[in-house]
C-alpha positions in Angstrom: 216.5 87.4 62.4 220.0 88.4 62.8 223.2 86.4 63.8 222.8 87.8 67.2 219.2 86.2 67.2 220.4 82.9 66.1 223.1 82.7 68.4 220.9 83.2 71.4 219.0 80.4 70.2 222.3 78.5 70.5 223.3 79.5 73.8 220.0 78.8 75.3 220.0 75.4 73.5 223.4 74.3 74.5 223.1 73.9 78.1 220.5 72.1 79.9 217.8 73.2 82.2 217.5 76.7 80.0 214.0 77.3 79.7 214.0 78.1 75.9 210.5 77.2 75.0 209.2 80.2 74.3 212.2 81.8 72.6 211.9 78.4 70.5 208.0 79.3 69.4 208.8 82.5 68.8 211.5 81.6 66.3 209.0 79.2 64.9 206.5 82.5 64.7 208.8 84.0 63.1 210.3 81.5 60.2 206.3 81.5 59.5 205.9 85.3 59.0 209.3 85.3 56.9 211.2 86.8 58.9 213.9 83.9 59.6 215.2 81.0 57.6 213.5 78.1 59.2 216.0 75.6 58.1 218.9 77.4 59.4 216.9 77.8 62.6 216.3 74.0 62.8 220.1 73.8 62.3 221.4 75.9 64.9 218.4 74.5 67.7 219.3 71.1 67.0 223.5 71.5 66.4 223.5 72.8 69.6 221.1 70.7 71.7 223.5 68.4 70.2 226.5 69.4 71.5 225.5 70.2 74.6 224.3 66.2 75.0 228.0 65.1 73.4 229.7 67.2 75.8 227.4 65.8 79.1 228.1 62.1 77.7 231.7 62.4 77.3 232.3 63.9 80.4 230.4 61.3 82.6 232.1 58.7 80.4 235.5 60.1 81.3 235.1 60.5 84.6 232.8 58.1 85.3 233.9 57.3 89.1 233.3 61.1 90.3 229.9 60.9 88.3 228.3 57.9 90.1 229.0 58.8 93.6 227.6 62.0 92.3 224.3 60.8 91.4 224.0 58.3 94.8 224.6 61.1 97.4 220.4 61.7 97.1 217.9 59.0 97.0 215.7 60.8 94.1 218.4 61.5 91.5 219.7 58.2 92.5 216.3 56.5 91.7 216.0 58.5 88.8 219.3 57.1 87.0 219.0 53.7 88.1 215.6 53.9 86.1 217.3 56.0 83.5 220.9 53.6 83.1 218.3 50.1 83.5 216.4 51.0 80.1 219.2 52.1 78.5 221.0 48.7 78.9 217.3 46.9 78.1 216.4 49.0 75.3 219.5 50.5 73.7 218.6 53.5 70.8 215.1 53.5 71.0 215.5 54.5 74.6 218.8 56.7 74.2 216.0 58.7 71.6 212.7 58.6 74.0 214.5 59.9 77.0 214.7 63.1 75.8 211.6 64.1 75.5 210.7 63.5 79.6 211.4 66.1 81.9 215.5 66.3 83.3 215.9 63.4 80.4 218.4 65.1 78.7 221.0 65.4 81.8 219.7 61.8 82.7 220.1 59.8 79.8 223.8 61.6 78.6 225.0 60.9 82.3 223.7 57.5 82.1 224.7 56.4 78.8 228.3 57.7 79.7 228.6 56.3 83.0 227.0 53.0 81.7 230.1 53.7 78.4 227.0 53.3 76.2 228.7 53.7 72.9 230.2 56.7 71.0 228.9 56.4 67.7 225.5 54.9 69.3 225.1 57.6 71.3 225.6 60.2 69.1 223.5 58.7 66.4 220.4 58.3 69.1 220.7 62.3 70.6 221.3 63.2 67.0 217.6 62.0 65.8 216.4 62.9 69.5 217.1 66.7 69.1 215.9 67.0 65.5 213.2 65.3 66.6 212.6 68.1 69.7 213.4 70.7 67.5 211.4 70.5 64.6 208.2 69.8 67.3 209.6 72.8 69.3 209.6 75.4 66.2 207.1 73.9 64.5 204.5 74.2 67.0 205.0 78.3 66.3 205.7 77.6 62.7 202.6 75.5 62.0 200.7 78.0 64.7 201.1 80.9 62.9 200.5 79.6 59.6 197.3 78.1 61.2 195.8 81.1 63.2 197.8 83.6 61.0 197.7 86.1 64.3 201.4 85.5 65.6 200.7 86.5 69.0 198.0 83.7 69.4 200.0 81.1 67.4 202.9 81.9 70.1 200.1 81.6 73.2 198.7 78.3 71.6 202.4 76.9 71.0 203.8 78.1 74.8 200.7 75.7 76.0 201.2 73.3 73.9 204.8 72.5 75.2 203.6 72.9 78.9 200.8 70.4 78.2 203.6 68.1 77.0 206.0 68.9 79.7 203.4 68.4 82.7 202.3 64.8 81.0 206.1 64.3 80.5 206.8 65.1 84.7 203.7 62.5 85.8 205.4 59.7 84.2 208.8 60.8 85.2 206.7 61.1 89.2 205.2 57.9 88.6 208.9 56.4 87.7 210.6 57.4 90.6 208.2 56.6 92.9 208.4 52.8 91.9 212.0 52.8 91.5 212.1 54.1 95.1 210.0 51.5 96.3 211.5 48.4 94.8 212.7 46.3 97.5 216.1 45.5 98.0 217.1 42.5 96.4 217.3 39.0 98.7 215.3 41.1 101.3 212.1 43.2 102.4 211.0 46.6 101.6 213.9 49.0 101.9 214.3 52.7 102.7 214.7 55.1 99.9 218.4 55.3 98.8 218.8 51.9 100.1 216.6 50.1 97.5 219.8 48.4 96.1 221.5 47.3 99.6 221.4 43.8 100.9 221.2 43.1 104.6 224.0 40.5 104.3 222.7 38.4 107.1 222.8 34.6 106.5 225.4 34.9 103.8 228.5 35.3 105.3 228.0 31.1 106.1 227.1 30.7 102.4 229.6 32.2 100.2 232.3 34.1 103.2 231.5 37.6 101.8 229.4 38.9 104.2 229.2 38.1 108.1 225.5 37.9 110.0 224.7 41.7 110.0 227.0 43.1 108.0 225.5 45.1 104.9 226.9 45.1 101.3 226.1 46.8 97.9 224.9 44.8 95.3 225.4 45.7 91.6 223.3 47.8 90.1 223.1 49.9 86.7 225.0 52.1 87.7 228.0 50.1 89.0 228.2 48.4 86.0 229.7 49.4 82.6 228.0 48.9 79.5 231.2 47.9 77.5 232.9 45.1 78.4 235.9 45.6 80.7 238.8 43.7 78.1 240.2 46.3 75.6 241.8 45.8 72.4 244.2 42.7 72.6 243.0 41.4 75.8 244.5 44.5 77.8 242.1 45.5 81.0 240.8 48.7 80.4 240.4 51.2 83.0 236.6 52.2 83.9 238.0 56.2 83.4 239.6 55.3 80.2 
């Protein structure tokens, strides 16, 4: 493999939603045969995966406002980073780490963790084992293919459907998620549409607590209205949630 070679692996690694899988296998094929450094190839899939995660996080940490109205305007990717942002705040690393490897996890857990401020160092440290973690299962599945079936061309076929075994499991949990996060019932109240799973009818409180009058609705607080860092910076100071 050339530089050209590895740097399409980078620049089908760095962004999400690429699908790479097969360029991945290949590479994998490849490093088996002798043809490519597999180390260097674990390197560059991995660095880059990286980076593209650091660079998701920080901008949904920075402008975390714009972000969350962004994920409410549809009841589905709403759902989906409720579920996402709620096990990141109950679980922490191990979750930051497992995300990954479900279908749209990568967008959702970086968006969550830096809406929710999950943090830096944290984060880093959990997408950092994540993608070594995909990477060495993404190239080795060619890698160890190969060396297995020695014919490269079935090692890539058995690797290729391998990873969409994986990724079809992967989606029915991430189905079966969603579906129960869209059923939840709001909170004080019945069964609620989708998108409004979170919403409160606000009748009978307004005599309680003067918040709400009979009828009126209000937004409770959910994951993703709250910020996973507390809101006092260093020496008391109120920080801002865009800060």
């Amino acid at each position: 493999m050339d530089v050209f070679a590895y740097g399409l692996l980078a620049l089908t690694t760095l962004p999400p939603l690429v699908p790479n899988s097969a360029l991945l296998v290949t590479a994998g094929v490849l490093a088996a045969r002798g043809d490519a450094f597999l180390p260097l190839i674990l390197l560059v899939v991995a660095g880059s995966a990286l980076l593209g995660d650091v660079l998701m996080y920080l901008v949904a940490r920075r402008f975390g406002g714009p972000v969350r109205k962004w994920l409410q305007r549809r009841p589905r990717r709403r759902a989906l980073l409720e579920w996402t942002s709620a096990r990141i705040q109950r679980y922490g690393l191990p979750f930051v780490i497992g995300v990954r490897f479900l279908p749209s996890g990568r967008i959702a857990g970086a968006l969550a963790s830096g809406v929710l401020r999950y943090p830096r160092r944290k984060y880093v440290i959990g997408a950092g084992c994540a993608e070594a973690l995909w990477a060495t299962y993404s190239v080795g599945l060619g890698y160890m293919g190969s060396a297995a079936a020695g014919d490269p061309f079935y090692a890539a076929g058995i690797g290729i459907g391998v990873s969409c075994v994986i990724a079809a499991a992967g989606t029915g949990v991430q189905w079966a998620a969603r579906r129960r996060a869209l059923r939840m019932p709001a909170q004080g109240g019945g069964a609620a549409e989708p998108g409004e799973a979170h919403k409160g009818t606000g009748e009978g409180e307004g005599g309680a607590n003067g918040s709400a009058g009979p009828g009126r609705r209000h937004t409770s607080t959910t994951a993703l209205t709250r910020d996973f860092e507390p809101p006092e910076g260093r020496g008391g100071r109120t920080r801002s949630p865009l800060s």
